[in-house]
PyMOL Python script that loads the backbone (N, CA, C, O; Angstrom):
from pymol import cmd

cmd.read_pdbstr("""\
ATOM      1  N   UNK A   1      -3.871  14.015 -15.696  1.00  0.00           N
ATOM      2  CA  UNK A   1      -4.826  13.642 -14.703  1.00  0.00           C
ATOM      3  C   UNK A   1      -4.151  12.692 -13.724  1.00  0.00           C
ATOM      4  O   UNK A   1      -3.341  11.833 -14.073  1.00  0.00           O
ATOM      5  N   UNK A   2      -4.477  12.873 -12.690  1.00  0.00           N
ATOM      6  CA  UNK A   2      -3.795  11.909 -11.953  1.00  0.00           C
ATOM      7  C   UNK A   2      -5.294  11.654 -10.453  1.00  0.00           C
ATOM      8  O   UNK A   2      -5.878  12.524  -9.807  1.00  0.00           O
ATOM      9  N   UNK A   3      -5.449  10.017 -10.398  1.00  0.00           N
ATOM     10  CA  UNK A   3      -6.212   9.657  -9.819  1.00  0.00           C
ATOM     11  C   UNK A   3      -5.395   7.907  -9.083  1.00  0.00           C
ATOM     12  O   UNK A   3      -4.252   7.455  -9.022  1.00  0.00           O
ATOM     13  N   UNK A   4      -6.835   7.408  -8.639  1.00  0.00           N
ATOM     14  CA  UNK A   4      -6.298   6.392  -7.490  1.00  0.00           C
ATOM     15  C   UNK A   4      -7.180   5.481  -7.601  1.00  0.00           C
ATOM     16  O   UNK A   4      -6.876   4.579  -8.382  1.00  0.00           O
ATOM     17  N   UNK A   5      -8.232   5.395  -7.059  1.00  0.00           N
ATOM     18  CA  UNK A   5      -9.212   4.727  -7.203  1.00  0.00           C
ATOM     19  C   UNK A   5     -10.776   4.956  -7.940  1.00  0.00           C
ATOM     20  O   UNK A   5     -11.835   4.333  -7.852  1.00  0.00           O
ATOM     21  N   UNK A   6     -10.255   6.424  -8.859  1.00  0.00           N
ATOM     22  CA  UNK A   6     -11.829   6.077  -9.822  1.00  0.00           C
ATOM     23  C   UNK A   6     -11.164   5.713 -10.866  1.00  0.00           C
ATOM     24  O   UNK A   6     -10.081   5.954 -11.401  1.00  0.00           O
ATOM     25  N   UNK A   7     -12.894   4.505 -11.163  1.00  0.00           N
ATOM     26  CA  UNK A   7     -12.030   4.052 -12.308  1.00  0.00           C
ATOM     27  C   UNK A   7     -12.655   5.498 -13.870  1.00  0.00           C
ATOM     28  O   UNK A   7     -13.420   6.451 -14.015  1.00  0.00           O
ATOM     29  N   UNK A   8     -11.713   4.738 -14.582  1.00  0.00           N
ATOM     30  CA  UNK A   8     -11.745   5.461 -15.891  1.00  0.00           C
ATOM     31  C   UNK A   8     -11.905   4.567 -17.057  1.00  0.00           C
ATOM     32  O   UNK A   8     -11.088   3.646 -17.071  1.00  0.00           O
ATOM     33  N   UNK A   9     -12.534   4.590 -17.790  1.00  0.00           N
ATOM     34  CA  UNK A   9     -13.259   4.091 -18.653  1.00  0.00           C
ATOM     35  C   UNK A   9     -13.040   4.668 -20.199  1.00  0.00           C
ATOM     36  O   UNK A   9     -12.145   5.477 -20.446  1.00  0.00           O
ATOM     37  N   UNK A  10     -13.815   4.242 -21.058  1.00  0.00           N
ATOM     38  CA  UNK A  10     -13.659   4.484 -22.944  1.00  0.00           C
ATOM     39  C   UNK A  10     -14.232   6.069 -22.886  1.00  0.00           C
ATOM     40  O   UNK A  10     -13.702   6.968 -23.539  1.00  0.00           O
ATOM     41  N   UNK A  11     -15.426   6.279 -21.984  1.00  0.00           N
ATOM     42  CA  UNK A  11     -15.610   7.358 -22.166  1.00  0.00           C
ATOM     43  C   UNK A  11     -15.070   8.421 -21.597  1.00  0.00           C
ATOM     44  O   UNK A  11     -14.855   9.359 -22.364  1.00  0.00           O
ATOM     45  N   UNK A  12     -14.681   8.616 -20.073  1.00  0.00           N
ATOM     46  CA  UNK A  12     -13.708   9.781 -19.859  1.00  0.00           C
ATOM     47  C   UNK A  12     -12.876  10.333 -20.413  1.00  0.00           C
ATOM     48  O   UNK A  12     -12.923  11.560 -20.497  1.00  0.00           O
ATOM     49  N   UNK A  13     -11.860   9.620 -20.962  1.00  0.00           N
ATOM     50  CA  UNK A  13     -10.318  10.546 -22.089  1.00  0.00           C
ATOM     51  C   UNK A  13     -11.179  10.629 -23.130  1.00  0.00           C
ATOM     52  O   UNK A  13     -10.846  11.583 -23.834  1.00  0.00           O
ATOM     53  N   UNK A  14     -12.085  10.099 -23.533  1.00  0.00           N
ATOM     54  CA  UNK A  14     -12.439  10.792 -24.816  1.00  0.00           C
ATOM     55  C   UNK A  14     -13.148  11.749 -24.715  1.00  0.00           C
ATOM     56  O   UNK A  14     -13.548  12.209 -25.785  1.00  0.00           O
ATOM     57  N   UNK A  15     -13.635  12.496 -23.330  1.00  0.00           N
ATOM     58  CA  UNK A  15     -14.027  13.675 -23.031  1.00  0.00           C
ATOM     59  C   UNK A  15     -13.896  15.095 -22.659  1.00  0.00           C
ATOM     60  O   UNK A  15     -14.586  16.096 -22.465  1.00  0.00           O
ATOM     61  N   UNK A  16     -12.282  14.566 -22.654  1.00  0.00           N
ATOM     62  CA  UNK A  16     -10.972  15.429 -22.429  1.00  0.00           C
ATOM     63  C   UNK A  16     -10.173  15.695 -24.057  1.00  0.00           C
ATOM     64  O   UNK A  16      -9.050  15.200 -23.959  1.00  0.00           O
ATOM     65  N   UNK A  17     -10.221  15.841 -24.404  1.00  0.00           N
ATOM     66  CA  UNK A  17      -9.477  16.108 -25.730  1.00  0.00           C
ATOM     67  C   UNK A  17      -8.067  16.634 -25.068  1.00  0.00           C
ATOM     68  O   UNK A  17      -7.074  16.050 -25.504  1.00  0.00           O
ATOM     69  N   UNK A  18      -7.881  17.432 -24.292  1.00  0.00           N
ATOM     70  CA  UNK A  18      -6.579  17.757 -24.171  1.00  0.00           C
ATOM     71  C   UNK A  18      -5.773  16.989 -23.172  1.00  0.00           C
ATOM     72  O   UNK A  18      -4.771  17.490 -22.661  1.00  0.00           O
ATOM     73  N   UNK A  19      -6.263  15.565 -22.831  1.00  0.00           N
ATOM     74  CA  UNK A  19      -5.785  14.711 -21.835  1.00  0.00           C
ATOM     75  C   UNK A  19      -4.399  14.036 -22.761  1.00  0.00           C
ATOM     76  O   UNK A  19      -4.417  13.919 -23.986  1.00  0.00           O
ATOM     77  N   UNK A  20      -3.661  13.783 -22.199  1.00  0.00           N
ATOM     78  CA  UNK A  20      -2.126  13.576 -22.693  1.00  0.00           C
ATOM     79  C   UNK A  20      -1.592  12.690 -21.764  1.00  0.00           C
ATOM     80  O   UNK A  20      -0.851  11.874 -22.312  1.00  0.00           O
ATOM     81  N   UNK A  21      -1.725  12.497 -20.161  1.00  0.00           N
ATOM     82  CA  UNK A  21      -1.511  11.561 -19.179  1.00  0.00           C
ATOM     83  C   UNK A  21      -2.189  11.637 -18.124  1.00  0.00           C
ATOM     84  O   UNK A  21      -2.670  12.603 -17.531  1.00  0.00           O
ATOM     85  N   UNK A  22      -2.201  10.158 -17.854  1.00  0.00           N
ATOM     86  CA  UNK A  22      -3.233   9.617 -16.777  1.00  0.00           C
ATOM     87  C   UNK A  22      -2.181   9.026 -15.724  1.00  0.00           C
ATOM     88  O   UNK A  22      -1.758   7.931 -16.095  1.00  0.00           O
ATOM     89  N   UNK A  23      -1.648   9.466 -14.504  1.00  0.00           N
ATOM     90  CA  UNK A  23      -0.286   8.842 -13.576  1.00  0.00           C
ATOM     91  C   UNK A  23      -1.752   8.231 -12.416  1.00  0.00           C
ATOM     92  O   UNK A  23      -2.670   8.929 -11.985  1.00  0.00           O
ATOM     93  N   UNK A  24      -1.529   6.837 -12.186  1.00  0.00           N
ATOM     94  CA  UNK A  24      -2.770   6.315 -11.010  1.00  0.00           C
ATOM     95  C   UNK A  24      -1.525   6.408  -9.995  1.00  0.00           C
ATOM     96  O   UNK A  24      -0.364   6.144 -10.308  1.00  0.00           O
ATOM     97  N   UNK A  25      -2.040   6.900  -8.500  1.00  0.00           N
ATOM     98  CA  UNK A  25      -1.500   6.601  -7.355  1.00  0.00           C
ATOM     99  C   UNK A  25      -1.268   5.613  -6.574  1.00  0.00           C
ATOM    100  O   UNK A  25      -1.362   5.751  -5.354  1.00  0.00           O
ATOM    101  N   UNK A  26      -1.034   4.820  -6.963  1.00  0.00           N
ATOM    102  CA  UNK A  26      -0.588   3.238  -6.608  1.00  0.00           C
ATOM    103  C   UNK A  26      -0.206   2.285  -7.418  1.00  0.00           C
ATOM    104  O   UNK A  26       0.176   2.826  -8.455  1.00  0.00           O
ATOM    105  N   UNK A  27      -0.114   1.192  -7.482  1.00  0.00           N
ATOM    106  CA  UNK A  27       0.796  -0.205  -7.719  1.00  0.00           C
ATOM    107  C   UNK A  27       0.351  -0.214  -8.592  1.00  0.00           C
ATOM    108  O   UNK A  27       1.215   0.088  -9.416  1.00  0.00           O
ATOM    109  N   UNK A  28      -1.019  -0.465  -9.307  1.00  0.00           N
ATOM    110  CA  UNK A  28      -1.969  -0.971 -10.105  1.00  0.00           C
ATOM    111  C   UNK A  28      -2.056   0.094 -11.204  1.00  0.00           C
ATOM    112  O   UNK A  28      -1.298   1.064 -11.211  1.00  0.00           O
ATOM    113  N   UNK A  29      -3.237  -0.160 -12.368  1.00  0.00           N
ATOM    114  CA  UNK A  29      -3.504   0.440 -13.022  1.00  0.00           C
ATOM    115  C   UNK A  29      -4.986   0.100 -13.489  1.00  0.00           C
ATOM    116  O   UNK A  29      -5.622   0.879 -14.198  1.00  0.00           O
ATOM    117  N   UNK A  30      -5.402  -0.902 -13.124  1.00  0.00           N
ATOM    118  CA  UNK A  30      -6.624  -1.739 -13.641  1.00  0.00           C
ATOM    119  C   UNK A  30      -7.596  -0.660 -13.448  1.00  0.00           C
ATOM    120  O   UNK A  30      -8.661  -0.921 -14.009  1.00  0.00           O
ATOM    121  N   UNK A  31      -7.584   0.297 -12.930  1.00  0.00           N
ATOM    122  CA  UNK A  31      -8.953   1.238 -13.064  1.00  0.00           C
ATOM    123  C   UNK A  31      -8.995   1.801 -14.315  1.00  0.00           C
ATOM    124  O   UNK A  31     -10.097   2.113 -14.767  1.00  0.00           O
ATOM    125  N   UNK A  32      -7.967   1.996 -14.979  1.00  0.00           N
ATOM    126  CA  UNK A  32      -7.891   2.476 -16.392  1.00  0.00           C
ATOM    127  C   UNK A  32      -7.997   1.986 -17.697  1.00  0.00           C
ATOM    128  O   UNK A  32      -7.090   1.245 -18.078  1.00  0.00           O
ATOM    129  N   UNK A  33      -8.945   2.253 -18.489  1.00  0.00           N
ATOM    130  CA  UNK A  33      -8.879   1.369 -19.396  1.00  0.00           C
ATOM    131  C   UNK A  33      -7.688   1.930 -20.515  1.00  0.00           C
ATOM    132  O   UNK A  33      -7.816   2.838 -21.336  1.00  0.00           O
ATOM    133  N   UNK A  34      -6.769   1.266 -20.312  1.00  0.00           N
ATOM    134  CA  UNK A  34      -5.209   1.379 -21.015  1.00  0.00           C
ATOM    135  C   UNK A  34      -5.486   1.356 -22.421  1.00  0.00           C
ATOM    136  O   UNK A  34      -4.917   2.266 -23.023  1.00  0.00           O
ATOM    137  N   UNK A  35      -6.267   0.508 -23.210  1.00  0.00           N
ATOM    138  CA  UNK A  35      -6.263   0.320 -24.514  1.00  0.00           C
ATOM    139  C   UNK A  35      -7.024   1.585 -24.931  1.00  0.00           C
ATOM    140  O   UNK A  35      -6.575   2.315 -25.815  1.00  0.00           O
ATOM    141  N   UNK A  36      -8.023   1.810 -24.380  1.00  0.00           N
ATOM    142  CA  UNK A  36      -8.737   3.263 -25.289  1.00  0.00           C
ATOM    143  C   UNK A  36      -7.920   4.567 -24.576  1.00  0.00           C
ATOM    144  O   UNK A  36      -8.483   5.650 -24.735  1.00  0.00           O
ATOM    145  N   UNK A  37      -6.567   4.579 -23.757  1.00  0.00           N
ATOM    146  CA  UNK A  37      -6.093   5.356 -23.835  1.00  0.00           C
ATOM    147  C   UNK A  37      -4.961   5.636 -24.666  1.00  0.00           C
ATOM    148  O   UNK A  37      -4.532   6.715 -25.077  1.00  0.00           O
ATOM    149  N   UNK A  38      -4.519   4.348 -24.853  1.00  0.00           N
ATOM    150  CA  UNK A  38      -3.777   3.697 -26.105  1.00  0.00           C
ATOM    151  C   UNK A  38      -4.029   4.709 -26.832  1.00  0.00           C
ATOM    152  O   UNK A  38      -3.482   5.812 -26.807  1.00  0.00           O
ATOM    153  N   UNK A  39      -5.057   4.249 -27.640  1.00  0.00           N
ATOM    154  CA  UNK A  39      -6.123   4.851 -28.922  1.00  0.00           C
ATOM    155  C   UNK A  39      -5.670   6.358 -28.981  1.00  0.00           C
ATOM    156  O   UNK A  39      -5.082   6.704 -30.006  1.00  0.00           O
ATOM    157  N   UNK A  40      -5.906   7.400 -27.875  1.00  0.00           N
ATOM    158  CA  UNK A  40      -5.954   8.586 -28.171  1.00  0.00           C
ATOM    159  C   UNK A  40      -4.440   9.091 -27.561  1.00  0.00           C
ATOM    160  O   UNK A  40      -4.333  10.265 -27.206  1.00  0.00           O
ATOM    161  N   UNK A  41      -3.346   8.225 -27.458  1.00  0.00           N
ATOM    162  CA  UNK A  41      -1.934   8.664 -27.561  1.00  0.00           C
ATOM    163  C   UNK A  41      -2.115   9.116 -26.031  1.00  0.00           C
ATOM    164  O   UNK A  41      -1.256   9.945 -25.728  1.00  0.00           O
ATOM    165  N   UNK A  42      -2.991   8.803 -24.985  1.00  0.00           N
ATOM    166  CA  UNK A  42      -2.482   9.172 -23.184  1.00  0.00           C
ATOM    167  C   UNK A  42      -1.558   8.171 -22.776  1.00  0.00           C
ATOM    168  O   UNK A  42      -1.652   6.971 -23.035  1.00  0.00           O
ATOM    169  N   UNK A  43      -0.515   8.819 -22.019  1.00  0.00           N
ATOM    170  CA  UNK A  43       0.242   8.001 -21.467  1.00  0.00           C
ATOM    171  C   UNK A  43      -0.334   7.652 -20.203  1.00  0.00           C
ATOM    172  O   UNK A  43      -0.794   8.529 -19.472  1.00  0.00           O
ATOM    173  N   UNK A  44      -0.347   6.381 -19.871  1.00  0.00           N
ATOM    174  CA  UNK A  44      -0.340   5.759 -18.343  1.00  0.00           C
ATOM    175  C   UNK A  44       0.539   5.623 -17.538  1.00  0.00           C
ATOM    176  O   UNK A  44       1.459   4.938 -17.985  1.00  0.00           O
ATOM    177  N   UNK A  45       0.708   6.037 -16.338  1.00  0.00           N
ATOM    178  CA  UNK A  45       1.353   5.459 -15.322  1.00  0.00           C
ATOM    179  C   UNK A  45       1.172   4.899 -14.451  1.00  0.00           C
ATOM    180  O   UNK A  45       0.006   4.509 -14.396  1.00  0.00           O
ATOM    181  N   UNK A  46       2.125   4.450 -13.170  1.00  0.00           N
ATOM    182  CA  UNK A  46       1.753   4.170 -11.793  1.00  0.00           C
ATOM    183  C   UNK A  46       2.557   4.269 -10.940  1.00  0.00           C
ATOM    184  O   UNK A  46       3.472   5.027 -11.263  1.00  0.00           O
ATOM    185  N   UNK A  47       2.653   3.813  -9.897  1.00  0.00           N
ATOM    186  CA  UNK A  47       3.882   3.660  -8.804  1.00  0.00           C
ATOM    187  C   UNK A  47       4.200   2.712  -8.208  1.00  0.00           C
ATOM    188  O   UNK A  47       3.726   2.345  -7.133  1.00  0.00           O
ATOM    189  N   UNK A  48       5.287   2.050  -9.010  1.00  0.00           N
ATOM    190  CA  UNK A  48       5.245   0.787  -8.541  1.00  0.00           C
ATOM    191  C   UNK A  48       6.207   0.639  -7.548  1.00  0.00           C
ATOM    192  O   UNK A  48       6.721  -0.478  -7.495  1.00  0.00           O
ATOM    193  N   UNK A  49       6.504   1.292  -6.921  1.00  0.00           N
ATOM    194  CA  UNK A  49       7.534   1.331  -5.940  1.00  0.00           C
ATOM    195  C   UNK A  49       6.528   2.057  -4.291  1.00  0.00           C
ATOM    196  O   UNK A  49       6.894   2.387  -3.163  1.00  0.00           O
ATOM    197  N   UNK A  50       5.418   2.029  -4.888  1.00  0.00           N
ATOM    198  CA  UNK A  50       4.176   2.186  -3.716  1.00  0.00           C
ATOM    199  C   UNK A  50       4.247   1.133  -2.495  1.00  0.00           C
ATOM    200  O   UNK A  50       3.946  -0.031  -2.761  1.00  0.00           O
ATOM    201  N   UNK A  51       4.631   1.464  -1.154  1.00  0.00           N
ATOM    202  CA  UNK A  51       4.433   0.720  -0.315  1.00  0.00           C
ATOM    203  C   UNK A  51       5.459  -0.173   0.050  1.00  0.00           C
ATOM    204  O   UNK A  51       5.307  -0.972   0.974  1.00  0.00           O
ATOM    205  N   UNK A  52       6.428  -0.097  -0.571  1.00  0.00           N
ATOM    206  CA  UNK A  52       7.918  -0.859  -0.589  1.00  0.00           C
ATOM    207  C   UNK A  52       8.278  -1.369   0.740  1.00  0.00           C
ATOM    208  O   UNK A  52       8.311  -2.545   1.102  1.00  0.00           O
ATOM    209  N   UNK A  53       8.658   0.157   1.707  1.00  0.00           N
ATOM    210  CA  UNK A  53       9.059  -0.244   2.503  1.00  0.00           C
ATOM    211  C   UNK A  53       8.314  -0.777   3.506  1.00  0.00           C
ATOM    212  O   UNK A  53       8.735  -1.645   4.270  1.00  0.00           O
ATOM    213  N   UNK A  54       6.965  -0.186   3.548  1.00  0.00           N
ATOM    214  CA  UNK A  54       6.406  -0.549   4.389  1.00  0.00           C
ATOM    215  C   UNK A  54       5.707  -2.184   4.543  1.00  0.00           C
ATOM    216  O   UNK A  54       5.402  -2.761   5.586  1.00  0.00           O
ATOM    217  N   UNK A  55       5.598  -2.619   3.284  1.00  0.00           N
ATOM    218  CA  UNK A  55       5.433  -3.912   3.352  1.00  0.00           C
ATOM    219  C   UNK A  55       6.353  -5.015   3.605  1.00  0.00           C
ATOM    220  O   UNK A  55       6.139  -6.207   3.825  1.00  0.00           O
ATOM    221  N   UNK A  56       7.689  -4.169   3.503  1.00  0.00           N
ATOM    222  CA  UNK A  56       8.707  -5.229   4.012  1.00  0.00           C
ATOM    223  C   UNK A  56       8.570  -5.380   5.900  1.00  0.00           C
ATOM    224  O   UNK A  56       8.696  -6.380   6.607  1.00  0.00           O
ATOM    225  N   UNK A  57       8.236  -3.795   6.308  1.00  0.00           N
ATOM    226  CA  UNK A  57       8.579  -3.679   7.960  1.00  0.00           C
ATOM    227  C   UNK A  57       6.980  -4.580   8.253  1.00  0.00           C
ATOM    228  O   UNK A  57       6.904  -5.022   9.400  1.00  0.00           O
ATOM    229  N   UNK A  58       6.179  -4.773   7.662  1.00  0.00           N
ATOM    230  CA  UNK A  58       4.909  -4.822   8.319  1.00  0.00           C
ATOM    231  C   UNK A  58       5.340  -6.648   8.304  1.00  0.00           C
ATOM    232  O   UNK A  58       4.948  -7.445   9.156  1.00  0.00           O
ATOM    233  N   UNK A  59       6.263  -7.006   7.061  1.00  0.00           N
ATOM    234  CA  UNK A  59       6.187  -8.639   7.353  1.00  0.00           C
ATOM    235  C   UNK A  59       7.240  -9.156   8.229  1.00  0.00           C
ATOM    236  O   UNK A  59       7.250 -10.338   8.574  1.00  0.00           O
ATOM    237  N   UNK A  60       8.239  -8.203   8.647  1.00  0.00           N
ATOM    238  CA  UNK A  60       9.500  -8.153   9.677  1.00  0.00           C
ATOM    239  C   UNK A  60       8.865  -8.460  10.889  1.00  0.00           C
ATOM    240  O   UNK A  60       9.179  -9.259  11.772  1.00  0.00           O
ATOM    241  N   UNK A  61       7.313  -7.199  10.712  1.00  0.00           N
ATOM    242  CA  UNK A  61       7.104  -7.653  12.547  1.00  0.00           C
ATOM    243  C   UNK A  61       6.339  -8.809  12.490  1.00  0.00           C
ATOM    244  O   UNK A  61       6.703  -9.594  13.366  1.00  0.00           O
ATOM    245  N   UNK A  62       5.197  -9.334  11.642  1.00  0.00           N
ATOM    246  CA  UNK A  62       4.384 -10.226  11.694  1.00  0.00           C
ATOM    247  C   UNK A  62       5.464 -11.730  11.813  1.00  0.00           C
ATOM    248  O   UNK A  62       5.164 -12.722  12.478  1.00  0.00           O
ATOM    249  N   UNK A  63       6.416 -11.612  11.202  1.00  0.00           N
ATOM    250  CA  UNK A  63       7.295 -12.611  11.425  1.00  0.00           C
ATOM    251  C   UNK A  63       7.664 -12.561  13.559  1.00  0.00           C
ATOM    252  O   UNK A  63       7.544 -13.447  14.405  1.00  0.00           O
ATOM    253  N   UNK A  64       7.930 -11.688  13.624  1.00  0.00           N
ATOM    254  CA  UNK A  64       8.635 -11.699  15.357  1.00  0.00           C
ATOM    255  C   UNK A  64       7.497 -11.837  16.155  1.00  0.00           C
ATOM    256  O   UNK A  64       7.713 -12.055  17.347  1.00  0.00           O
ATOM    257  N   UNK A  65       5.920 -11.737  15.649  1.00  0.00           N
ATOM    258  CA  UNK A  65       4.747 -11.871  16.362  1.00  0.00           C
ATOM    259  C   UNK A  65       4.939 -13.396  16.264  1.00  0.00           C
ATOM    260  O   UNK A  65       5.428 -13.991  17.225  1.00  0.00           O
ATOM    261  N   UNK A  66       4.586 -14.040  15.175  1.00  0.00           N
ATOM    262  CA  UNK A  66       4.897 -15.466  15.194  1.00  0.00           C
ATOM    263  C   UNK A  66       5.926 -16.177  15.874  1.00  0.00           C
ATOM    264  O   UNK A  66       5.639 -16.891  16.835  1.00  0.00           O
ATOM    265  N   UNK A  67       7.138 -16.050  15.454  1.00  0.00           N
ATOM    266  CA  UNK A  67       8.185 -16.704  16.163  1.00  0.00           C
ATOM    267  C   UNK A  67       8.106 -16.243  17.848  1.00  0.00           C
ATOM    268  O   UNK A  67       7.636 -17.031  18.669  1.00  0.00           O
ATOM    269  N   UNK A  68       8.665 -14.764  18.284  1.00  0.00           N
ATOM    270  CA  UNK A  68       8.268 -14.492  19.181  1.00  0.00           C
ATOM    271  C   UNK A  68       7.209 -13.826  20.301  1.00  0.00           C
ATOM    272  O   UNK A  68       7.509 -13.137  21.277  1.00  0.00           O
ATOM    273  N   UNK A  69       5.993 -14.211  19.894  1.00  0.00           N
ATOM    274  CA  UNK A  69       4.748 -13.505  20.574  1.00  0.00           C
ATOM    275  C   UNK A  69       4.862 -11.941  21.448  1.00  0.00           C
ATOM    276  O   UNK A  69       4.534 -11.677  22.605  1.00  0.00           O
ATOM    277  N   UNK A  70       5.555 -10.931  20.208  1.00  0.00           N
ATOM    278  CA  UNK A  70       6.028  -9.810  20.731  1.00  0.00           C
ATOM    279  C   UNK A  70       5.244  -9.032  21.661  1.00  0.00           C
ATOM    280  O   UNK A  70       5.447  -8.462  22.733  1.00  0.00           O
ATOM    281  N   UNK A  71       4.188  -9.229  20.798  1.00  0.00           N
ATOM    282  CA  UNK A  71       2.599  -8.392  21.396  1.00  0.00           C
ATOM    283  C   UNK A  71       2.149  -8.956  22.889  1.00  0.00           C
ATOM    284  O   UNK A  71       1.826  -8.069  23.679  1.00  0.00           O
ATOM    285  N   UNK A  72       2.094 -10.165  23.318  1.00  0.00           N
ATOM    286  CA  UNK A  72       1.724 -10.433  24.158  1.00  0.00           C
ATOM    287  C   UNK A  72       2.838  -9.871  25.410  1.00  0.00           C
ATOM    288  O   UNK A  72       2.463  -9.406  26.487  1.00  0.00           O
ATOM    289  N   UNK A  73       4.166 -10.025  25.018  1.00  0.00           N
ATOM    290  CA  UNK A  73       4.961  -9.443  25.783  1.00  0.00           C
ATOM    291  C   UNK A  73       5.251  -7.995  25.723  1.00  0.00           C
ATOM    292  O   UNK A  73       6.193  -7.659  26.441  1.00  0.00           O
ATOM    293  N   UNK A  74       4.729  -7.136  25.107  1.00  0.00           N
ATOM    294  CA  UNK A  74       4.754  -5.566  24.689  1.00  0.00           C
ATOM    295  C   UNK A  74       3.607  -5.625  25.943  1.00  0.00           C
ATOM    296  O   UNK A  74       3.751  -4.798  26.844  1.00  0.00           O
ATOM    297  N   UNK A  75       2.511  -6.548  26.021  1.00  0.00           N
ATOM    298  CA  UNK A  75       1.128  -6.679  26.934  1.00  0.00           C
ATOM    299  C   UNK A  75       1.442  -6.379  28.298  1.00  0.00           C
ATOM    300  O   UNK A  75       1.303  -5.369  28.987  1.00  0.00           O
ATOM    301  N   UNK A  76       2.047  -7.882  28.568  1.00  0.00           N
ATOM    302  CA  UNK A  76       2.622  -8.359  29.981  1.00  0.00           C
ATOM    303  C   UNK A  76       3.763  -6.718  30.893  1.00  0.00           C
ATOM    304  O   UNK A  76       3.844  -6.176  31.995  1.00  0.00           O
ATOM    305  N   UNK A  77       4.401  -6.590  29.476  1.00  0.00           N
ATOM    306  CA  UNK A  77       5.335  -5.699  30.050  1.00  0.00           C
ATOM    307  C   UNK A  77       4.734  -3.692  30.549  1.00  0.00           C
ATOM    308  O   UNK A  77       5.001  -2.776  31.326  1.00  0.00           O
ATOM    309  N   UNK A  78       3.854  -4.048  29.460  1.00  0.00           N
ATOM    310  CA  UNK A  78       3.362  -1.930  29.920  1.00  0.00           C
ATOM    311  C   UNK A  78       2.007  -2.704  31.170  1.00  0.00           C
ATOM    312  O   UNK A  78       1.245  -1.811  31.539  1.00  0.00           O
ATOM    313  N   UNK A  79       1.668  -4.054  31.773  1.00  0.00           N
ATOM    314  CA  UNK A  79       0.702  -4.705  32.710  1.00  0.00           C
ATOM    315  C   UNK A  79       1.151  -4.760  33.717  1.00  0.00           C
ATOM    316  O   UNK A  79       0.497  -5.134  34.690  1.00  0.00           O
ATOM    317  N   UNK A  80       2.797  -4.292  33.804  1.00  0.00           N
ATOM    318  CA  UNK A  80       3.806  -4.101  34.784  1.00  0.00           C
ATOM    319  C   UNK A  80       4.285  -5.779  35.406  1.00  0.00           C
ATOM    320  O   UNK A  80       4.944  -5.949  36.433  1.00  0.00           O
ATOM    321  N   UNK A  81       3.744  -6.951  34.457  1.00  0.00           N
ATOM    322  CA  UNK A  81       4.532  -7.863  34.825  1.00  0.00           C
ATOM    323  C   UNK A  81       5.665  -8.186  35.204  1.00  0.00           C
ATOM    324  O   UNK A  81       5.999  -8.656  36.292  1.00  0.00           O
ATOM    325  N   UNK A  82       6.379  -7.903  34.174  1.00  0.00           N
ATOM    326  CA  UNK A  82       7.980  -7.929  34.333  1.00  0.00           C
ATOM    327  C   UNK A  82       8.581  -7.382  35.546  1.00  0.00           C
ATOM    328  O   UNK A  82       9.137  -8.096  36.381  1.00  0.00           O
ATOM    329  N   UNK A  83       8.449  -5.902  35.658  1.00  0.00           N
ATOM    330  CA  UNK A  83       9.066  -5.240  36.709  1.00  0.00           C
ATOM    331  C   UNK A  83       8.606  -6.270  38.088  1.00  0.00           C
ATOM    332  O   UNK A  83       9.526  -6.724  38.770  1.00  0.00           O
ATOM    333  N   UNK A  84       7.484  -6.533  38.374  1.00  0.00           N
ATOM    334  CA  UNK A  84       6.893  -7.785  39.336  1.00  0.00           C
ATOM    335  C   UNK A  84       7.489  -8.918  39.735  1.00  0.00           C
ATOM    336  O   UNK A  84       7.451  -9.398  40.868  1.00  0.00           O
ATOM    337  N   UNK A  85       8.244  -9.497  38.441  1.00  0.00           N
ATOM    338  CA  UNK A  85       8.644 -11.227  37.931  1.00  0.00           C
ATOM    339  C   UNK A  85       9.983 -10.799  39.355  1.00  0.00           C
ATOM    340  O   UNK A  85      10.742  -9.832  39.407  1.00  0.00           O
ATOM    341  N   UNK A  86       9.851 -11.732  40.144  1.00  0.00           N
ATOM    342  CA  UNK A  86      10.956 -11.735  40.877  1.00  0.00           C
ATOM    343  C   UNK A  86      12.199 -12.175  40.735  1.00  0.00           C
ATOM    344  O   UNK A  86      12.984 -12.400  41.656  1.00  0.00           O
ATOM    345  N   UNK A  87      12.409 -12.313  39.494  1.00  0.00           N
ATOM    346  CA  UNK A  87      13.872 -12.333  38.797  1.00  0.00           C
ATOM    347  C   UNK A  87      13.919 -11.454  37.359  1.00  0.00           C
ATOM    348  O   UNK A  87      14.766 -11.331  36.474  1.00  0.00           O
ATOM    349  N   UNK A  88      13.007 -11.083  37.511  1.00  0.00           N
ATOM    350  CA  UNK A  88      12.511  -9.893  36.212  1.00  0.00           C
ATOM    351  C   UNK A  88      13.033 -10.540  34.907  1.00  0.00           C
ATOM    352  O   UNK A  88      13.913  -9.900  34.331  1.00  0.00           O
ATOM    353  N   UNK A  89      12.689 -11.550  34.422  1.00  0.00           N
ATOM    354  CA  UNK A  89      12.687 -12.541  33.259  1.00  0.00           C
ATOM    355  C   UNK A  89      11.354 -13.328  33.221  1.00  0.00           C
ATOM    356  O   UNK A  89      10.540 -13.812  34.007  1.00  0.00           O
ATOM    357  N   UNK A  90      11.569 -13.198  31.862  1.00  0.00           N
ATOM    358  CA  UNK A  90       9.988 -14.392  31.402  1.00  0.00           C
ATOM    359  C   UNK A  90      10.707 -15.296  31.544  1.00  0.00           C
ATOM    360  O   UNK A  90      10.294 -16.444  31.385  1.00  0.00           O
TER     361      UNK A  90
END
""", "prot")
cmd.dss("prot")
cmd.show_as("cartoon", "prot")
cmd.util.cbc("prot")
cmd.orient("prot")
């Protein structure tokens, strides 16, 4: 079985008799109750390598928003400021 966000509980695998593994689609696993899958020998998984990269690029830019207010100048610049600036520098 493989799911994400329903959770699963004491009673689902025990309604499956032929359930053998449960892989969740993301980081976590807390929707599953692990111990009563324990019980009937299902293996659990997850993916913990979910979102890797993207959480590194998403804190790369939030960092250059801070330090350098990218956005406001991504703004200024498609507002046709720049091309305007009579030395074409902020």
């Amino acid at each position: 079985m493989l799911t994400n966000k329903t959770p699963l509980g004491r009673v689902e695998p025990a309604e499956s008799g032929a359930l053998r593994y449960i892989g969740v689609l993301a980081t976590g696993y807390n929707v599953v109750d692990v111990g009563a899958a324990r019980e009937r020998g299902v293996v659990v998984t997850n993916v913990p390598t979910y979102g890797t990269d993207s959480v590194a690029q998403l804190t790369i830019g939030l960092l250059l928003e801070l330090c350098y207010q990218v956005g406001a100048h991504s703004t200024a610049v498609q507002a046709g400021e720049w091309s305007a600036n009579a030395d074409w520098s902020f």
